[in-house]
C-alpha positions as CSV (number, residue, x, y, z in Angstrom):
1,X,18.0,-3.0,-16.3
2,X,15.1,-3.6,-13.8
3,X,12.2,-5.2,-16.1
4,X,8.9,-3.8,-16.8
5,X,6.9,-6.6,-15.3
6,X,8.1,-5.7,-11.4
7,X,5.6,-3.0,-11.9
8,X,2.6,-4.9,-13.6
9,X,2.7,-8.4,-13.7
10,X,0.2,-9.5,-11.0
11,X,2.3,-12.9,-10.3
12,X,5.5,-10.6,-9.1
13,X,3.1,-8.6,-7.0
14,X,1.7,-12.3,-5.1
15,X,5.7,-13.0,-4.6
16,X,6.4,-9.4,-3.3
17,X,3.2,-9.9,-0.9
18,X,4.7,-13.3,0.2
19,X,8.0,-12.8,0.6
20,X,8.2,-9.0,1.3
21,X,5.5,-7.6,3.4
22,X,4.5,-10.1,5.4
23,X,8.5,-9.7,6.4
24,X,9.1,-6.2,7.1
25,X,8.6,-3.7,9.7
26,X,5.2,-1.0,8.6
27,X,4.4,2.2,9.7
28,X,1.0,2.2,11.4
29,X,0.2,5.9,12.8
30,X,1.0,8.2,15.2
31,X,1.2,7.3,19.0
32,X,-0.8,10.6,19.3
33,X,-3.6,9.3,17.2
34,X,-3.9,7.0,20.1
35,X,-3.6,8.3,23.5
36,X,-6.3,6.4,25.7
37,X,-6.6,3.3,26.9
38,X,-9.5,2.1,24.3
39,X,-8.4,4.2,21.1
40,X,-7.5,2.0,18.1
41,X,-6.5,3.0,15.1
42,X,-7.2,0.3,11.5
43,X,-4.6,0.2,9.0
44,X,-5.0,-1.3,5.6
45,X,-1.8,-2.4,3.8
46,X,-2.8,-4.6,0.5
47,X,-5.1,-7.4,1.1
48,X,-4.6,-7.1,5.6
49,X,-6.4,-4.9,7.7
50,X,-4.3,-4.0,11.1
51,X,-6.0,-3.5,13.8
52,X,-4.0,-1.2,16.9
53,X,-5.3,-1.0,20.3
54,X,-4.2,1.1,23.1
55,X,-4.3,-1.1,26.3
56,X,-5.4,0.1,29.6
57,X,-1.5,-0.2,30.7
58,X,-0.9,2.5,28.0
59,X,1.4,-0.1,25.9
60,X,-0.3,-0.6,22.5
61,X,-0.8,-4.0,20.8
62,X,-1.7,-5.0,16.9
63,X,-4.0,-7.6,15.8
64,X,-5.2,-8.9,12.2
65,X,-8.7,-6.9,11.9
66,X,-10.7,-10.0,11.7
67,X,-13.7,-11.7,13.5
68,X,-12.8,-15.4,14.4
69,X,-15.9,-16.4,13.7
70,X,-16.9,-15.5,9.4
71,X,-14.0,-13.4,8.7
72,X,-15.6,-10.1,9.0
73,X,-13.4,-7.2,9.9
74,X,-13.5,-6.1,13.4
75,X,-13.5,-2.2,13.8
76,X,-13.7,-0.3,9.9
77,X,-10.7,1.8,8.8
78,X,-9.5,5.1,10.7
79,X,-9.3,5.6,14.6
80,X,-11.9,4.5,16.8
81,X,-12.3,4.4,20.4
82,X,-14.3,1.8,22.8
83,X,-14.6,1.6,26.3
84,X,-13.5,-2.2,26.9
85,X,-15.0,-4.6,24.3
86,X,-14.2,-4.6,20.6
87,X,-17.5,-5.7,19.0
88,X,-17.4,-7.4,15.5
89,X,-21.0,-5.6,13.6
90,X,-21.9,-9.1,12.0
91,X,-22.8,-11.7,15.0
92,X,-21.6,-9.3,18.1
93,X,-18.9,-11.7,19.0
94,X,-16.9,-9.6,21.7
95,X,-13.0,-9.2,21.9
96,X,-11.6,-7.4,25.0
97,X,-8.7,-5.0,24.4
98,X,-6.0,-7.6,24.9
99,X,-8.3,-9.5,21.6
100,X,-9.0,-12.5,23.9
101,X,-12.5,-13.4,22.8
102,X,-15.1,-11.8,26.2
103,X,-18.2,-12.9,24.6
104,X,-19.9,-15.4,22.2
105,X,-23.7,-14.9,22.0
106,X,-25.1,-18.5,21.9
107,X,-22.1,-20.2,22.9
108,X,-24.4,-23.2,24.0
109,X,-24.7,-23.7,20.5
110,X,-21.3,-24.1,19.8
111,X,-21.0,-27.7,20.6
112,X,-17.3,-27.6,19.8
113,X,-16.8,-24.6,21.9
114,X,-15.0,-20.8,20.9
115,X,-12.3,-21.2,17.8
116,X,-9.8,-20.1,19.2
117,X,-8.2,-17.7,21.9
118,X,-9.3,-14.4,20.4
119,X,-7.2,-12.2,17.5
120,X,-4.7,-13.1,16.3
121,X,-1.8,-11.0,17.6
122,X,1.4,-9.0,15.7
123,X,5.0,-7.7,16.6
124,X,4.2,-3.7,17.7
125,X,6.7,-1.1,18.7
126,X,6.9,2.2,18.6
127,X,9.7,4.7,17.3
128,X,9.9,8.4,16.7
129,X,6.6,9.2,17.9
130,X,5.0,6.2,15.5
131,X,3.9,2.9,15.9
132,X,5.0,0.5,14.0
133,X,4.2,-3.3,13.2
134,X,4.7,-6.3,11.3
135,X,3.4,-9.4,9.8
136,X,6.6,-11.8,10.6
137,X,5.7,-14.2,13.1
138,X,9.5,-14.4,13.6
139,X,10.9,-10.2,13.4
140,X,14.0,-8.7,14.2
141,X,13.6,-5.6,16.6
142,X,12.2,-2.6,14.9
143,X,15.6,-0.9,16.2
144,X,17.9,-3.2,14.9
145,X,15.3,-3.5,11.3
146,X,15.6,0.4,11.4
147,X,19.3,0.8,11.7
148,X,21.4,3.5,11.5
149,X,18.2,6.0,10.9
150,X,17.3,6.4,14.5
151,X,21.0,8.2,15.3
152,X,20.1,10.3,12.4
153,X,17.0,11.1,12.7
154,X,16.2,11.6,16.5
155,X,17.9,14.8,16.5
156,X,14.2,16.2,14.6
157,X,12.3,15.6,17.6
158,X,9.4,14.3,15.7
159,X,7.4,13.9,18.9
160,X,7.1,17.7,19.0
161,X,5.6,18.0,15.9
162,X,1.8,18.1,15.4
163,X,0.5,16.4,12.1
164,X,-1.5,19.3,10.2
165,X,-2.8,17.4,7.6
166,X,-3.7,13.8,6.9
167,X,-4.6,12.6,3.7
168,X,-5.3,9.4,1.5
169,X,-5.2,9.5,-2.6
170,X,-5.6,6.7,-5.4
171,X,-3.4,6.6,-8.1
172,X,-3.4,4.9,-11.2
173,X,0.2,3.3,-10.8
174,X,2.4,0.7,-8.9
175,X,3.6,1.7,-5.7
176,X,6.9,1.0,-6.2
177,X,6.5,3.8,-9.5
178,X,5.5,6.2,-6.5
179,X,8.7,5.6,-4.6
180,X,10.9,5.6,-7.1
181,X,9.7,9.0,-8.1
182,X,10.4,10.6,-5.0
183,X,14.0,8.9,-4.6
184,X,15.9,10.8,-7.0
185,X,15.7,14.4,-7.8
186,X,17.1,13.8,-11.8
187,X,13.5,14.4,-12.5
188,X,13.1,18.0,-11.3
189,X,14.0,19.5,-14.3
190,X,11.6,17.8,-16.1
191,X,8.4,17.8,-13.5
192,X,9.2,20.8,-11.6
193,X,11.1,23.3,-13.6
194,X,10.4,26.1,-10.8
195,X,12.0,24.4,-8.3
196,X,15.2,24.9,-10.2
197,X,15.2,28.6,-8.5
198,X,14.3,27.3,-5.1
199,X,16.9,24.3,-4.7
200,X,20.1,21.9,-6.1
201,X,19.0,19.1,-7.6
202,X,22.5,17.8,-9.4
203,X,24.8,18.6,-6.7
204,X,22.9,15.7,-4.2
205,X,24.4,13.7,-1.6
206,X,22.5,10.6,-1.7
207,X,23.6,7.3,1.0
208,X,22.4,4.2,0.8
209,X,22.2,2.3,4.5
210,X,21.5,-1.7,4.2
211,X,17.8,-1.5,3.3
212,X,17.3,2.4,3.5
213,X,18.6,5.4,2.0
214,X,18.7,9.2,1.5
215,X,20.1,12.0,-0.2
216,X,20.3,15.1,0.5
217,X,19.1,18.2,-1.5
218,X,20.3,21.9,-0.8
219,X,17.5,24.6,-0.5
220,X,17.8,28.0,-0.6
221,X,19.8,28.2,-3.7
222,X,19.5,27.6,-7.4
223,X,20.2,24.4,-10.0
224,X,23.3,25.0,-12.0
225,X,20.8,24.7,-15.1
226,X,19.3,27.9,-14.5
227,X,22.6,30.0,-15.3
228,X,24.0,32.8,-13.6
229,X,21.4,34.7,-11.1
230,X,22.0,37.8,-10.1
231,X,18.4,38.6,-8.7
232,X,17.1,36.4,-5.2
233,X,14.4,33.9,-6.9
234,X,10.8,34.5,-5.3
235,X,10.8,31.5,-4.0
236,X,13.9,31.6,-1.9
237,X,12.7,34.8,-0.6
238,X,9.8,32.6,0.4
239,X,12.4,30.3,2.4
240,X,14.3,33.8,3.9
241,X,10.6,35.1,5.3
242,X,9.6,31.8,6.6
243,X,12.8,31.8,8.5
244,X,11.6,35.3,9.5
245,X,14.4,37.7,7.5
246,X,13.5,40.2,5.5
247,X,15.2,39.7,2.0
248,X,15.1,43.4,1.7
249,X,17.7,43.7,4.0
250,X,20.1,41.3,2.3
251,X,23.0,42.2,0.0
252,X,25.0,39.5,-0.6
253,X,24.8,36.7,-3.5
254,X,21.9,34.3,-4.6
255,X,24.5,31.5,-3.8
256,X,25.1,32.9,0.0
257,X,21.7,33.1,0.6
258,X,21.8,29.2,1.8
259,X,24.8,30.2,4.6
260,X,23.2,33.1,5.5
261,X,19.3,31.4,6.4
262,X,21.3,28.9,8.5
263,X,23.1,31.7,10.4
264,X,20.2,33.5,11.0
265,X,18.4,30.4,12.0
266,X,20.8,29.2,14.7
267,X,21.1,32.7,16.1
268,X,17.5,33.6,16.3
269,X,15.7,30.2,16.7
270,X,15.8,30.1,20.3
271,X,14.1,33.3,20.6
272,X,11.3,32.7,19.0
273,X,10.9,28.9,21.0
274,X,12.9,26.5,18.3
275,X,15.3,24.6,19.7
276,X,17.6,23.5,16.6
277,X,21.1,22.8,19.0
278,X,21.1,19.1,18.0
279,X,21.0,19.9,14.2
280,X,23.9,20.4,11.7
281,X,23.7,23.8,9.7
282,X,22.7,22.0,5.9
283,X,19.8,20.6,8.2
284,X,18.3,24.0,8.9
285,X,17.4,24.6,5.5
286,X,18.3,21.1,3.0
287,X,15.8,18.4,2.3
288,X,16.6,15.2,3.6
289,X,14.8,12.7,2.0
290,X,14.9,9.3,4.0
291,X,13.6,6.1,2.3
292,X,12.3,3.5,5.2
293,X,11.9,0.7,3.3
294,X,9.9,-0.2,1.8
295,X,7.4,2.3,1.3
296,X,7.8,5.4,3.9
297,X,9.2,8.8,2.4
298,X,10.5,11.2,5.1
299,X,10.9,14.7,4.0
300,X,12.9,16.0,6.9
301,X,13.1,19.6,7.3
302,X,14.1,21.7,10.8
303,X,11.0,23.0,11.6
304,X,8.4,20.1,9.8
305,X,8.2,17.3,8.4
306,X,6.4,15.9,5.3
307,X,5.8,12.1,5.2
308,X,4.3,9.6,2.2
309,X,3.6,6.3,2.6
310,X,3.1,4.4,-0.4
311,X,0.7,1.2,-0.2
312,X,0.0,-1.3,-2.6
313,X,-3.7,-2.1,-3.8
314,X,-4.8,-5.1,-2.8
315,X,-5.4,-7.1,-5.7
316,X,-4.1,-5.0,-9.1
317,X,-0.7,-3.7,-9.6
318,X,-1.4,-0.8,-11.9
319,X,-3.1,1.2,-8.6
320,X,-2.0,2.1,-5.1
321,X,-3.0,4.5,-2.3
322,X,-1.1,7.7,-1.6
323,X,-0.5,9.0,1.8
324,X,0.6,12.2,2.6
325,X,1.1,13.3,6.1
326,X,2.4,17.1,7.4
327,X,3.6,17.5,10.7
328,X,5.0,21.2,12.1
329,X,7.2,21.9,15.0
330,X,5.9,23.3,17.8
331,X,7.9,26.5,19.6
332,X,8.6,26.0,23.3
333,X,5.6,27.6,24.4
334,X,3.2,26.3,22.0
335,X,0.3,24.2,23.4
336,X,-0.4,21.2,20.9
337,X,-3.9,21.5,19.2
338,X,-6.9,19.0,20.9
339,X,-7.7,17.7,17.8
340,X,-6.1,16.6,15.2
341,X,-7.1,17.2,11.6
342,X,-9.6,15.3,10.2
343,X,-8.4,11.9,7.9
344,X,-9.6,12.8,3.7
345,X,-9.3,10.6,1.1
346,X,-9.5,11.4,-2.5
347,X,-9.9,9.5,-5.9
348,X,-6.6,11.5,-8.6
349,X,-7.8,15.0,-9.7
350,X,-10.7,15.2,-7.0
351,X,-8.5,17.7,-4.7
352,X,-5.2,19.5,-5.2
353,X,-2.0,18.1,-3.5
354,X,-0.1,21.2,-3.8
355,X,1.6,22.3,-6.9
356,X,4.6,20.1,-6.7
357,X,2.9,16.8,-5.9
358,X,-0.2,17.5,-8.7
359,X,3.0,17.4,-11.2
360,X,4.2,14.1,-9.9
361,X,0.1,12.9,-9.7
362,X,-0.2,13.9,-13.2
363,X,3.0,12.0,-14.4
364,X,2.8,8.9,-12.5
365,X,-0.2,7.3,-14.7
366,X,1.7,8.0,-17.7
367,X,4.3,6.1,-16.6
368,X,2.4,3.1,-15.3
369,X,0.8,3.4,-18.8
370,X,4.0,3.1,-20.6
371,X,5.2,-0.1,-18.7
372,X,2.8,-2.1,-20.4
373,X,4.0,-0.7,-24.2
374,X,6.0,-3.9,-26.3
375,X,8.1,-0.9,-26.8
376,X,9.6,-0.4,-23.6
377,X,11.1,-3.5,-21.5
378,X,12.4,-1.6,-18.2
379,X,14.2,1.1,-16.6
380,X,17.5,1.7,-17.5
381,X,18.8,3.7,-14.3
382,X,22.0,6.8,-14.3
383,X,23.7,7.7,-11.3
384,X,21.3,10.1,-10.2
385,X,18.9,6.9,-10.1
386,X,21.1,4.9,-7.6
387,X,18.4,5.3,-4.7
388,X,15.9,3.4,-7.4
389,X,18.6,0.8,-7.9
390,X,19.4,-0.3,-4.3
391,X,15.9,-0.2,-3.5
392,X,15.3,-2.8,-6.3
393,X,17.9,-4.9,-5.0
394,X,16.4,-4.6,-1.8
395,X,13.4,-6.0,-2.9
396,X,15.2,-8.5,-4.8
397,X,17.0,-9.8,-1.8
398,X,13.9,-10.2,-0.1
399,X,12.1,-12.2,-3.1
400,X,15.4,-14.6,-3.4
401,X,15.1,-15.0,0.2
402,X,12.0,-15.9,0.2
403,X,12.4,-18.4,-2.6
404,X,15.4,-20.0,-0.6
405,X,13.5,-20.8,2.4
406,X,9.8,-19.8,1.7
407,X,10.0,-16.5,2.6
408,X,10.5,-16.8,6.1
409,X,12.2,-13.3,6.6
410,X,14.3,-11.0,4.9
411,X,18.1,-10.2,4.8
């Protein structure tokens, strides 16, 4: 049983800031969102604010997203561009791009001179097309912290994909109730009884790789709960048309429908300028769902991808921030858009997610609610849950860690 109070005690949520994310490897943004020497890009994750800067030598670097001087923040959340000087809004001290403090005004009157060298500086990589960063003065190498998802999931290409939508929503929950929802599919029946006649959700592969994991969902076909099906379910003709066939012309069975999308796929894709020769057939039309832990949901597909990124709030368990990113590919001969759309944030209920994530907004409070009933003492997981169980004991490595040697990094 994984008890109750991981998800709302705020004492658990200090030791998971302590000993968990100031240890692991975060996903900051796109390196796209950041092309010129002078863009930066803020990041809030809990109580820090992140601050990433494109230098002029086109490498990027991280800081804390604080003035040295009274602790305000530096540059406010989102992207942001500045010629050479990163201005704090409070008392104009001046950082240049490499955070080493430029200017002080007054600085006679600083008898004990400047504070220090400038802002204070974070571990930043980049992989598949992202940059990422973290808080551990003493990291292993995003590779090695990633491992084995980059052999996987280079083959998508994610640089060639163009984010089409970027958006931000509060929930009333604990993140970790977020991720758990979205690492096992048990729940479908439940939450999304239409997407029994779009997809598989018993017959799922699911892997779990050192701190990661995955499973795998078949599309194009239907859920063993829906019974026999003679007629092609709307929304797999949906899937057939995207993939441009015409459902008309098929006359085989519901269950070959799955084969015979990938078939088409591999055949025509280069034609129309989508290049899927490094993919495996069930990836041209199955879900696979990638956990990076702790808190990035990759819903890899052949021709997009859809990402969450699930944050904690910074001070009560019982809320988090929802971020929901869509990227497309684009065909051989496709230009990339010059801008990118436009960051949106949203309170629950204030704008539509799409039918299948306003089911899970909907149910997420309820279960945040319910952890807090003397009834109900924790989750008690089947073996469609085993995603939520390893990630637990993920986290639970971390927090044991940490109490071994005061959290000075993770297993």
């Amino acid at each position: 049983m994984i008890p109750k109070e991981k998800y709302t005690c705020p004492a658990f949520m200090e030791r998971e800031w302590a000993a968990l994310w100031t240890k692991v490897w975060l996903l900051a943004c796109r390196e796209d969102a950041i092309p010129e020497p002078g863009d930066y890009y803020v990041h809030d994750v809990g109580r820090e604010s992140i601050l990433v800067v494109r230098q002029q030598d086109d490498t990027v670097r991280a800081f804390y997203n604080v003035c040295q001087h009274r602790g305000n923040r530096v540059a406010p959340p989102g992207l942001g561009h500045t010629d050479d000087t990163l201005k704090c809004g409070y008392h104009h001290w001046e950082y240049d791009l490499s955070g080493r403090i430029s200017r002080i005004p007054d600085i006679e009157t600083f008898p004990q001179g400047a504070p220090c060298h400038g802002l204070v500086e974070l571990a930043c990589d980049s992989w598949g097309s992202f940059v990422w960063f973290t808080m551990n003065p003493e990291p292993e190498p995003l590779l090695e912290y990633l491992q084995p998802l980059p052999d996987q999931l280079d083959r998508y290409h994610f640089e060639r994909m163009i984010m089409t939508r970027d958006w931000t929503v509060e929930w009333d929950c604990n993140w970790k109730i977020s991720v758990d929802a979205f690492n096992e599919s048990y729940h479908v029946q439940g939450i999304h009884p239409q997407l029994l006649y779009y997809l598989d959700d018993f017959k799922v592969r699911i892997d779990c790789f050192g701190r990661h994991s995955r499973y795998i969902v078949p599309f194009a076909t239907v859920s063993h709960r829906v019974g026999e099906t003679t007629e092609i379910p709307p929304l797999i003709k949906l899937i057939m048309r995207d993939a441009d066939m015409d459902p008309a012309d098929f006359d085989g069975r519901v269950e070959d429908v799955r084969r015979a999308v990938q078939r088409w796929k591999r055949e025509h894709g280069p034609e129309a300028g989508l290049d899927y020769s490094e993919l495996e057939d069930d990836q041209l039309t199955d879900d696979h769902n990638y956990l990076i832990f702790p808190n990035v949901t990759l819903n890899t597909h052949a021709d997009d991808l859809m990402l969450f990124r699930h944050r904690p709030h910074p001070t009560d368990p019982n809320r988090m921030y929802f971020d929901l990113q869509n990227f497309r590919l684009l065909k051989s001969d496709e230009e990339p858009p010059r801008r990118r759309p436009r960051h949106r944030h949203f309170k629950h209920g204030e704008k539509s997610l799409g039918l299948v994530l306003d089911q899970d907004a909907a149910n997420l409070p309820r279960v945040q609610a319910g952890m807090h009933s003397t009834a109900f003492e924790g989750l008690w997981l089947g073996k469609q849950e085993t995603r939520i169980r390893h990630f637990h004991k993920v986290i639970a490595d971390y927090l044991e860690r940490g109490a071994r040697d005061g959290g000075r990094e993770g297993p």
